[in-house]
Residue frames as qw, qx, qy, qz and C-alpha x, y, z in Angstrom:
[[0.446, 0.773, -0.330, 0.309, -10.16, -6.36, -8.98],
 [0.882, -0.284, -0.085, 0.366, -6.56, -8.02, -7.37],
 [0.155, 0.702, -0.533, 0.447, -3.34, -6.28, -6.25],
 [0.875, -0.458, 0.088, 0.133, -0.94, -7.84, -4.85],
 [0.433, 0.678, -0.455, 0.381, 2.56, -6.93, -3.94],
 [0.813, -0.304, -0.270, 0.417, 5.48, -7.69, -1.28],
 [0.095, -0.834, 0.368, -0.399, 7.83, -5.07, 0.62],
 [0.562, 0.061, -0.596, 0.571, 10.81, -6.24, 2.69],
 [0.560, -0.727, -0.380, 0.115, 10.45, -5.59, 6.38],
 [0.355, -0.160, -0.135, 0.911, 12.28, -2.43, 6.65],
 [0.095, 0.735, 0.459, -0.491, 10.84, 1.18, 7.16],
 [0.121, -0.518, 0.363, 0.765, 12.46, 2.73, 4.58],
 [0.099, 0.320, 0.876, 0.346, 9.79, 0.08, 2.04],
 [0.047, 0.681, 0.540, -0.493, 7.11, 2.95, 3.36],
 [0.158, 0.486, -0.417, -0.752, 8.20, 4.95, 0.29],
 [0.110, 0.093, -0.805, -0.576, 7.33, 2.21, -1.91],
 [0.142, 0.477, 0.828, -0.258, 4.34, 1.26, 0.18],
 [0.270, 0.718, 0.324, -0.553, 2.68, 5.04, -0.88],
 [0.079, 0.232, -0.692, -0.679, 3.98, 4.90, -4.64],
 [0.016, 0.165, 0.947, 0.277, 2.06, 1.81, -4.86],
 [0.076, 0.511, 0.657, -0.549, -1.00, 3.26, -3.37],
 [0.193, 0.574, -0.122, -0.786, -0.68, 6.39, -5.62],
 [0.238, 0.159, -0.736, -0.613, -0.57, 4.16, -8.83],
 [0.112, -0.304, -0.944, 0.062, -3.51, 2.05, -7.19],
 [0.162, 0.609, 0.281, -0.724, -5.61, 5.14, -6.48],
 [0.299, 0.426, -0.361, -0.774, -5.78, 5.96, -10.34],
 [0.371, 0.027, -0.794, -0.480, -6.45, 2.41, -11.64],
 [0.160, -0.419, -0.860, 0.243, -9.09, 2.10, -9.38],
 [0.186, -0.667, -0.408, -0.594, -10.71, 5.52, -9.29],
 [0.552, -0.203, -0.650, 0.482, -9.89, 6.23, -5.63],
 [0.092, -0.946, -0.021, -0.312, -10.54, 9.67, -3.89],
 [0.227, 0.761, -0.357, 0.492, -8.07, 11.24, -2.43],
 [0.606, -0.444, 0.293, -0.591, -9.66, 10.43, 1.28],
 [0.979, -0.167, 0.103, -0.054, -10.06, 6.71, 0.95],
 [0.703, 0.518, -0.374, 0.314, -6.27, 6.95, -0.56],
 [0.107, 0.563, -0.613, 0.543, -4.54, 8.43, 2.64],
 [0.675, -0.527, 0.415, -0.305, -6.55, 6.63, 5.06],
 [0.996, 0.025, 0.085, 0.033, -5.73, 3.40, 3.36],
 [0.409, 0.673, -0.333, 0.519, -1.95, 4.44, 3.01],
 [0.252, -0.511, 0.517, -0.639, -2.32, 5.46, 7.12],
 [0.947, -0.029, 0.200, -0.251, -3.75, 1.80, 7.74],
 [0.935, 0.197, -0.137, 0.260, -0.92, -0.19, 5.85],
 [0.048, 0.864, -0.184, 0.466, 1.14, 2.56, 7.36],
 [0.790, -0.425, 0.083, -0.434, 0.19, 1.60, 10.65],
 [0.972, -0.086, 0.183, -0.123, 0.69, -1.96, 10.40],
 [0.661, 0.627, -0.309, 0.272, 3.99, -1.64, 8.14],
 [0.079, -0.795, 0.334, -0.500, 5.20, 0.11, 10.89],
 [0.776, -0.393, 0.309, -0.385, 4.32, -1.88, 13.86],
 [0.990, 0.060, 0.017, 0.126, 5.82, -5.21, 12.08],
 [0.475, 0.758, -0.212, 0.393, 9.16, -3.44, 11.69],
 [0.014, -0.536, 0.521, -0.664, 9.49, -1.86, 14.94],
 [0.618, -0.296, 0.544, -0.484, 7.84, -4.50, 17.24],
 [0.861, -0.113, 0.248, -0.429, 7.74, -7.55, 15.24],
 [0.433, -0.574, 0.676, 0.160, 11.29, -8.83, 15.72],
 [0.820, 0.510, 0.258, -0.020, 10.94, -9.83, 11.92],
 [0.543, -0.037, 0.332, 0.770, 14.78, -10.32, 9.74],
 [0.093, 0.608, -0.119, -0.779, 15.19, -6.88, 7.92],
 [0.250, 0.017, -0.746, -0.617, 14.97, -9.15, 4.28],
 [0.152, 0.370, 0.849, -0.345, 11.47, -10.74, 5.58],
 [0.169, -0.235, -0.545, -0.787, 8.89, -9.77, 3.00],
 [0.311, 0.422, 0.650, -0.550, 5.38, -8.64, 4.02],
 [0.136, 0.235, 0.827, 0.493, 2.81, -9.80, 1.72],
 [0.160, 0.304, 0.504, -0.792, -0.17, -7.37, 0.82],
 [0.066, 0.334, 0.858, 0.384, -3.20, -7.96, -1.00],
 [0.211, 0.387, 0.315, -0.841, -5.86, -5.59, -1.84],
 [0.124, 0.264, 0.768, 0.570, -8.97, -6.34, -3.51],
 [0.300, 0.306, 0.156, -0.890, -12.03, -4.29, -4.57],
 [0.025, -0.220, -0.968, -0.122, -15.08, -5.61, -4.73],
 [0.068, -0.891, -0.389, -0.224, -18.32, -3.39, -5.50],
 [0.188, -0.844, 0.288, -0.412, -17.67, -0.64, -2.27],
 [0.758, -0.643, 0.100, 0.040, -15.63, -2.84, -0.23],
 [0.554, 0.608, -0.535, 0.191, -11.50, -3.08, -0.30],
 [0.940, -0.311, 0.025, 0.138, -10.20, -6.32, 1.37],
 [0.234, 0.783, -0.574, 0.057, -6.84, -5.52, 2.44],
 [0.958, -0.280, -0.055, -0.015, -4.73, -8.65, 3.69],
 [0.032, 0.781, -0.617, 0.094, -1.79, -7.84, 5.41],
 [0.971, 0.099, -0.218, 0.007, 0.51, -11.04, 5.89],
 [0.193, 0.601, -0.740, 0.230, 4.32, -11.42, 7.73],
 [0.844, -0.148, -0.512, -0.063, 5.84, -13.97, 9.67],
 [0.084, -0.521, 0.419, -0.739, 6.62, -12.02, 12.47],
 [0.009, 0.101, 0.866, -0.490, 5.86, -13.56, 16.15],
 [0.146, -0.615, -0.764, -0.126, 1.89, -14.01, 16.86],
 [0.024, 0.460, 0.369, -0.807, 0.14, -10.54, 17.62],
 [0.019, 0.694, 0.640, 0.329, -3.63, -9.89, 17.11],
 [0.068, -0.100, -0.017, -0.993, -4.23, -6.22, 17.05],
 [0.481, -0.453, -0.519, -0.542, -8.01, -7.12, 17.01],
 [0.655, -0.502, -0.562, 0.065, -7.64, -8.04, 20.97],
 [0.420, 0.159, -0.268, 0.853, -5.42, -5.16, 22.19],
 [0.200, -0.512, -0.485, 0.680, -6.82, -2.74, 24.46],
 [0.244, 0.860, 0.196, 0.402, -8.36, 0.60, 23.14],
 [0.428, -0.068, -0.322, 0.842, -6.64, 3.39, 24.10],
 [0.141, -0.740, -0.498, 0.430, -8.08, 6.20, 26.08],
 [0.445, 0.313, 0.177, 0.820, -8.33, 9.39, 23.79],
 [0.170, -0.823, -0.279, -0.465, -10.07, 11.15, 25.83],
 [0.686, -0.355, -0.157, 0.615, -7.06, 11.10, 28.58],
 [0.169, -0.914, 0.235, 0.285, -5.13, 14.32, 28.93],
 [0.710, 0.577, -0.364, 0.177, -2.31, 13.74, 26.72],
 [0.022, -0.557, 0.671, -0.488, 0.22, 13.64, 30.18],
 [0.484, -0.248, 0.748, -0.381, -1.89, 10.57, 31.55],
 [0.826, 0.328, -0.267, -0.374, -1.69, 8.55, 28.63],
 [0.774, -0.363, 0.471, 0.219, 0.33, 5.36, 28.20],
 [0.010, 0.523, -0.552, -0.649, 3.02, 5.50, 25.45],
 [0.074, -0.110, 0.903, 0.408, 1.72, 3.78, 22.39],
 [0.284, 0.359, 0.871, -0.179, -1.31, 2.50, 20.88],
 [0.171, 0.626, 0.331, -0.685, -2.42, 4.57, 18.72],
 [0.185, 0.234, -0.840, -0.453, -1.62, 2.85, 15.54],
 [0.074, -0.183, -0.976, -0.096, -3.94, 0.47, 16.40],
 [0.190, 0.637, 0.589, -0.460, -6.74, 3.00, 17.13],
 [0.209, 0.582, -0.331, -0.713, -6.05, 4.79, 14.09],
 [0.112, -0.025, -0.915, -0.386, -6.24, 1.21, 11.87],
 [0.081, 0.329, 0.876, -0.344, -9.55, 0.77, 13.75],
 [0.177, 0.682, 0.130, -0.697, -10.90, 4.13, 13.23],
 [0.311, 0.531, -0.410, -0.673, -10.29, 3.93, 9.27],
 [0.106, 0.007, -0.977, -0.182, -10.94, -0.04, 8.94],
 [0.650, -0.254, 0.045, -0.714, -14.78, -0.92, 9.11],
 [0.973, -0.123, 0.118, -0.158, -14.17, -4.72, 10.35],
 [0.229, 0.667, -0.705, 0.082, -10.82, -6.80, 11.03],
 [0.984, -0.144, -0.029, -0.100, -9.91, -10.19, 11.56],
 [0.078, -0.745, 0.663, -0.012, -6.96, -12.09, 12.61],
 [0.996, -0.047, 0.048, -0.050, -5.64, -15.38, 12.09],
 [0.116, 0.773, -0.582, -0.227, -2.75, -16.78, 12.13],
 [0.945, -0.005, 0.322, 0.049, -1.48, -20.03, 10.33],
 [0.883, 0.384, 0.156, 0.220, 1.71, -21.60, 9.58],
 [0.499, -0.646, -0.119, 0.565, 3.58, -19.31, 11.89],
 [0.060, 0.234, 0.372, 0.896, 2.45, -15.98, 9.55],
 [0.127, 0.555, 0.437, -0.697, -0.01, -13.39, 10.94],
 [0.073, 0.364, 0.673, 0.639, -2.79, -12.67, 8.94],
 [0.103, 0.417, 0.442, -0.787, -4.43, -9.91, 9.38],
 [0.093, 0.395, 0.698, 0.590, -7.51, -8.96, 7.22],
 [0.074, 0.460, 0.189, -0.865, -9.21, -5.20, 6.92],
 [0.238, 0.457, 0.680, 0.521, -11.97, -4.34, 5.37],
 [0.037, -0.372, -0.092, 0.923, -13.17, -0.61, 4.25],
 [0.330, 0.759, 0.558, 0.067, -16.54, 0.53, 2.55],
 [0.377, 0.029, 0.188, 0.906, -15.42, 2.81, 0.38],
 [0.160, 0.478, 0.447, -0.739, -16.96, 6.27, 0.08],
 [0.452, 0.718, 0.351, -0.396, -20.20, 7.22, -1.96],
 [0.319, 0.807, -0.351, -0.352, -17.41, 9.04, -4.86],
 [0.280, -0.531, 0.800, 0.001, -15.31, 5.66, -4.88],
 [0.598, 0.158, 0.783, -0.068, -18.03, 3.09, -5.95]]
């Protein structure tokens, strides 16, 4: 099974991002669990292209999600400057919260809910690709 849709590079598309999710949760059989994390994953990344990746406000991000037995390939897509997420530092959560550094935690949160991630980019468009074993109630 294929889904695929587009959202314009503005935050305010984050509404339509969880609609879709919600109608994609039913025609798939989702739980409830794999719904929000995958919601907090495109979340994540929605974000991050918006507010760091000096992308025009009309600029569509392309997103593809397919399910395949237990796995859901997500493929996020913009054409935002080059940035792999896959090479970024971890952040330290086990810091004090006062001797953190600001940020990063999008990208430890995609990590944490993604079970395997790739980048590429081609044709000056970042491709990012997430994949998630879904849980036990899901397959």
């Amino acid at each position: 099974m294929e889904f695929h849709f587009q959202i314009r590079a503005r935050c305010s598309e984050l509404v339509t991002l969880h609609t879709t999710l919600m109608r994609l949760k039913k025609k798939w059989s989702l739980s409830s669990k794999t719904t929000m994390e995958l919601n907090l994953i495109l979340d994540e990344l929605i974000s991050n292209i918006v507010e760091h990746g000096d992308v025009e406000k009309d600029s569509e991000i392309d997103i593809k999600l397919t399910k395949k037995k237990a796995v859901i390939t997500l493929v996020i897509m913009d054409d935002g400057p080059p940035f792999d997420p896959t090479v970024t530092p971890a952040v330290d959560i086990a810091l004090p919260l006062e001797k953190r550094k600001c940020g990063g935690l999008g990208i430890h949160l995609i990590r944490k809910f993604s079970d395997k991630c790739k980048y590429t980019r081609v044709d000056n468009k970042n491709i990012l690709t997430l994949k998630k074993i879904l849980y036990e109630e899901c397959r």
